[in-house]
C-alpha positions in Angstrom: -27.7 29.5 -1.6 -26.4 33.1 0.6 -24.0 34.7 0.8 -22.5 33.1 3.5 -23.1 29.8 2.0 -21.1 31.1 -1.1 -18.4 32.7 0.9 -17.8 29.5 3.0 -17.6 27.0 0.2 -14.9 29.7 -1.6 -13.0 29.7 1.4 -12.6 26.3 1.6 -12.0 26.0 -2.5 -9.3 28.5 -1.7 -7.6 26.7 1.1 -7.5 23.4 -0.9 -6.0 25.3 -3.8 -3.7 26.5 -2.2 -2.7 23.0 0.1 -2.5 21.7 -3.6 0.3 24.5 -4.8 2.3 23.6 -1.6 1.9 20.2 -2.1 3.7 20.9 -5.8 6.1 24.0 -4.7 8.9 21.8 -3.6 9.8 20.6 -7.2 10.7 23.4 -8.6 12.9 24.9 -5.7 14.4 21.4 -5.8 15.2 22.0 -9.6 16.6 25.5 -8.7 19.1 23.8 -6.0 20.3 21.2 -8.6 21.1 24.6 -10.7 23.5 25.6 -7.9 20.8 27.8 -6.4 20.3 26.8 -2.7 16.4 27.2 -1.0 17.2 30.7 1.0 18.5 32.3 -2.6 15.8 30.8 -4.7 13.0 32.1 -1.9 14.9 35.6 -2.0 14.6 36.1 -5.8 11.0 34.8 -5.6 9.5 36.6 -3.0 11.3 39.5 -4.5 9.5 39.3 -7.9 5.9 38.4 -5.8 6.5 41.4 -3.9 7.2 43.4 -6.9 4.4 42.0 -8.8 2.2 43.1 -5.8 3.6 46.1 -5.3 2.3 46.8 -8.9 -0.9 45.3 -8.3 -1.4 46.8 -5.5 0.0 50.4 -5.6 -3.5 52.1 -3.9 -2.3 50.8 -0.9 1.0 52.4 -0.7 -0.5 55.0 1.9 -1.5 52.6 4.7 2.2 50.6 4.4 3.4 53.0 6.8 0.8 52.8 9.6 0.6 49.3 9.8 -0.3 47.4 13.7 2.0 45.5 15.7 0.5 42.3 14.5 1.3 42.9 11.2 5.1 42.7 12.2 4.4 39.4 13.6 2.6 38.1 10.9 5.2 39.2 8.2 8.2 37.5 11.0 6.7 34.2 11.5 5.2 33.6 8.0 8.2 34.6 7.4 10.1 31.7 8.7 7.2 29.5 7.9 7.4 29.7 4.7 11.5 30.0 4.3 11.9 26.3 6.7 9.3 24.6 5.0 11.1 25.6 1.4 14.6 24.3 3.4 12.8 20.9 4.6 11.4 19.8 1.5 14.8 20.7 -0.9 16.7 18.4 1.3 14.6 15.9 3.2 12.0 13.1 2.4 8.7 14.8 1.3 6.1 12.7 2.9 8.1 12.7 6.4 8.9 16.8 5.9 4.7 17.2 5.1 3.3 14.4 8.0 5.4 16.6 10.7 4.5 20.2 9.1 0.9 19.3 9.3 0.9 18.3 13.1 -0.3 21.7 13.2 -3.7 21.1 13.4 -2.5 20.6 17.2 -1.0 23.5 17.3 -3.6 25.2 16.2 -6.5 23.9 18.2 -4.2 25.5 21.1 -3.6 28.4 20.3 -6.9 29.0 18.8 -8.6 28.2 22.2 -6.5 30.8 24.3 -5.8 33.3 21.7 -9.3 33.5 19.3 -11.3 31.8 22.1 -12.3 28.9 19.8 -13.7 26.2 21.7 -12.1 22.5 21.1 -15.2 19.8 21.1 -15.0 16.4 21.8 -13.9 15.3 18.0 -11.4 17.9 18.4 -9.7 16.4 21.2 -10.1 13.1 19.8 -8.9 14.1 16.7 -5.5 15.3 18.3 -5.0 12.4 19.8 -5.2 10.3 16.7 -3.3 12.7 15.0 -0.7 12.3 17.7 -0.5 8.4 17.4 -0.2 8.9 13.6 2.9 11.2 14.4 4.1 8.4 17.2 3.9 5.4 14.3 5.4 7.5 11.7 8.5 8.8 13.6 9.3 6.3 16.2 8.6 3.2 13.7 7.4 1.0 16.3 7.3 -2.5 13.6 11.0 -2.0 13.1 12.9 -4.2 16.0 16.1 -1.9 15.5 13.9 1.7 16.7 14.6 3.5 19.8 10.7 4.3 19.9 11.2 7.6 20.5 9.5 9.8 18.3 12.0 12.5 17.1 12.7 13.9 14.2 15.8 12.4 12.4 17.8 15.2 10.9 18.0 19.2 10.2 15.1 19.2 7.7 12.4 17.2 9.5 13.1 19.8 12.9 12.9 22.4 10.0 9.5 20.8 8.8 8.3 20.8 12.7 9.4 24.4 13.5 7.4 25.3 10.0 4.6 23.8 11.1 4.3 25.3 14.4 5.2 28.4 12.6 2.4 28.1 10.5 -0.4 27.5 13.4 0.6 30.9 14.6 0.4 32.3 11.2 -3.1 31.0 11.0 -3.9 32.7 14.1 -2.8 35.8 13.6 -4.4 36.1 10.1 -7.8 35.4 11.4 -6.7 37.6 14.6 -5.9 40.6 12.2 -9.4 41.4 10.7 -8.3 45.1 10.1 -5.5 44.2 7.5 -6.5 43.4 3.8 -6.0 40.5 2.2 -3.6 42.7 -0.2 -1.9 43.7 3.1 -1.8 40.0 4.8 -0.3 39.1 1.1 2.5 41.2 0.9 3.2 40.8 4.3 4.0 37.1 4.4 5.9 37.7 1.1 7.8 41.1 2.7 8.7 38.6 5.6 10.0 35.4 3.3 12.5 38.2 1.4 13.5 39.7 4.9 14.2 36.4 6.2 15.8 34.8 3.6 18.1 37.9 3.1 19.1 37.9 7.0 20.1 34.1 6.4 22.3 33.8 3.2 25.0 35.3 5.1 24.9 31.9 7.1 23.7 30.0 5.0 27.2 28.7 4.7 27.2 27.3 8.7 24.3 25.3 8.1 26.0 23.5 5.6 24.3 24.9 2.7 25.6 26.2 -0.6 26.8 29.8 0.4 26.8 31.2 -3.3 24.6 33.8 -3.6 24.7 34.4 -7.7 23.6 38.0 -9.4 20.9 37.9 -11.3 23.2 37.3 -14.8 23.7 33.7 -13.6 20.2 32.3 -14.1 19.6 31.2 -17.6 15.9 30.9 -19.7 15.3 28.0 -17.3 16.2 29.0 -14.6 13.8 32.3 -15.1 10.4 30.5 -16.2 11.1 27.9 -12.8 11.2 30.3 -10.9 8.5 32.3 -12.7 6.3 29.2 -12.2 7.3 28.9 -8.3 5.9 32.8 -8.0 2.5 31.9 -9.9 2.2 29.1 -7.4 3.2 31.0 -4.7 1.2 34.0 -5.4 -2.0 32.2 -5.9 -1.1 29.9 -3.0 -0.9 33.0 -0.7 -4.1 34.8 -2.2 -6.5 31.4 -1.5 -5.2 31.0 2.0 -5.4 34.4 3.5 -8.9 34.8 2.2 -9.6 31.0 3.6 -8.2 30.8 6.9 -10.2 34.7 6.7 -13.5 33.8 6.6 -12.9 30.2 8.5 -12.3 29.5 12.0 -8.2 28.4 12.0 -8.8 25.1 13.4 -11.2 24.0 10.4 -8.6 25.9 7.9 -5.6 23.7 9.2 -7.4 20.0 8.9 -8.2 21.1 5.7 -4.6 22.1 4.3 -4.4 18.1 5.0 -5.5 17.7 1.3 -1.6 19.2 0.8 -0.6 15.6 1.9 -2.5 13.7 -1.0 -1.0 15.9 -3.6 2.4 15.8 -1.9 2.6 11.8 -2.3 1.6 11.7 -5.4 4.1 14.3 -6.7 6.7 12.4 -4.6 6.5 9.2 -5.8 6.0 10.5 -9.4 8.7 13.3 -9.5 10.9 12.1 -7.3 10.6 8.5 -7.0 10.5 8.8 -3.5 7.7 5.6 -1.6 6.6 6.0 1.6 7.9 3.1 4.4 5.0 0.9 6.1 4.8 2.8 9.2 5.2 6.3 7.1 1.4 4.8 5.2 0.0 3.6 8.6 1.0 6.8 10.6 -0.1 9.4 7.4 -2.9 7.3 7.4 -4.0 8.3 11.1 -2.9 11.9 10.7 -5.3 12.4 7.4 -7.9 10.5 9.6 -7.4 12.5 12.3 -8.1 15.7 10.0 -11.2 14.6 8.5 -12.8 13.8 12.0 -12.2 17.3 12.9 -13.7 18.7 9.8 -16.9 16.7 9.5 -17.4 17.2 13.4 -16.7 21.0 13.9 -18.9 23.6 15.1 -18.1 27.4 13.8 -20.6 28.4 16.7 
């Protein structure tokens, strides 16, 4: 086996490792909010202690922090919001529905990939949106319920949350693969610098968007509450690590279909942990969308 061979199939190890700590995050921030802690406080504490366990880890870096490209700015901005909407969707809204509309982004992706990296989008790749896009269709607009509107539209705060995430997260991709001159120490800290920023700018409004507006020192957080959110910044961390070095070394279309393996965790974690089942045209439109991402594996070309 090469070297490239090796590098390819740790890539893709990496990005289903890390699909599979997204697909579990959402429990423990949803135990933190039950605590009194809402998602933008709990993602500010946690990104604080990844960036000051990287900063540690990473302290021979320290020189180049202050010289960093304009895309680096972007990244940390976007993945950013990414990751701070995606923790907001899944506290408050119906997992499976929050993960189906975050991972539309394999259309995203194939977009801005073709204009912005020049990949080019074969035939499965069309087709693959387009069954990706009926999947969406079934799943929002339930089209076997006589009472639907069938339009297909997200239904509250946290399922436009879990779009805007998702689109957020194409461009993340993106720019990752883009930004060949950063480290993956660099692209690291830089999506957790930008989760921290964010999260800070928001608790001061966290209030208008009907969210608890307490923001407790740290005092407040018992044994508990420590070793949750301990376990969130393992997950986090090592979720980060996988998937810069995968969507790295893969082309960000591929690396997007694959983060689909994210939805099989998350419905089995949701119906387990949070007794949550998934509606007949949730099964039937998830059903498409996962098909939809395995087409577009099997049949892409890196060439």
């Amino acid at each position: 086996m090469g070297n490239s061979s090796k590098q390819n199939y740790l890539a893709i190890f990496g990005l289903l490792f890390g699909a599979m700590c997204w697909g579990i995050i959402w429990y423990p921030y949803r135990i933190m909010n039950d605590a009194g802690v809402s998602g933008i406080t709990s993602s500010f504490y946690t990104y604080m202690i990844a960036i000051i366990l990287g900063a540690t880890l990473f302290a021979k870096h320290w020189r180049s922090a202050f010289i960093l490209p304009k895309s680096a700015i972007w990244l940390c901005i976007i993945a950013g919001w990414t990751n701070l909407s995606y923790v907001l969707a899944v506290i408050d809204g119906e997992v499976m529905r929050v993960m189906l509309l975050f991972y539309l982004s394999p259309l995203w992706t194939l977009v801005l990939a073709h204009f912005w990296l020049k990949e080019t989008i074969s035939k499965a790749g069309f087709i693959s949106i387009g069954i990706a896009m009926l999947g969406a269709y079934i799943m929002l607009a339930d089209p076997f319920n006589r009472q639907s509107n069938f339009l297909p539209l997200p239904q509250n705060q946290s399922e436009w949350l879990a779009l805007s995430a998702g689109i957020g997260f194409s461009f993340t991709n993106v720019i990752t693969r883009k930004s060949v001159h950063l480290s993956l120490a660099a692209k690291s800290m830089l999506v957790w610098v930008g989760v921290a920023a964010i999260s800070l700018l928001f608790i001061a409004f966290q209030g208008l968007f009907g969210i608890n507006a307490h923001f407790p020192s740290p005092d407040f957080f018992n044994l508990n509450n420590w070793l949750t959110m301990g376990f969130i910044v393992l997950l986090l961390m090592a979720a980060t690590f996988f998937v810069q070095y995968g969507v790295t070394k893969i082309t960000a279309s591929r690396a997007s279909v694959l983060f689909l393996f994210e939805l099989v965790v998350a419905a089995i974690a949701a119906y387990y942990l949070a007794n949550e089942a998934m509606m007949l045209n949730e099964w039937i439109g998830g059903g498409f969308i996962i098909f939809a991402g395995l087409l577009a594996v099997f049949n892409h070309s890196d060439g």
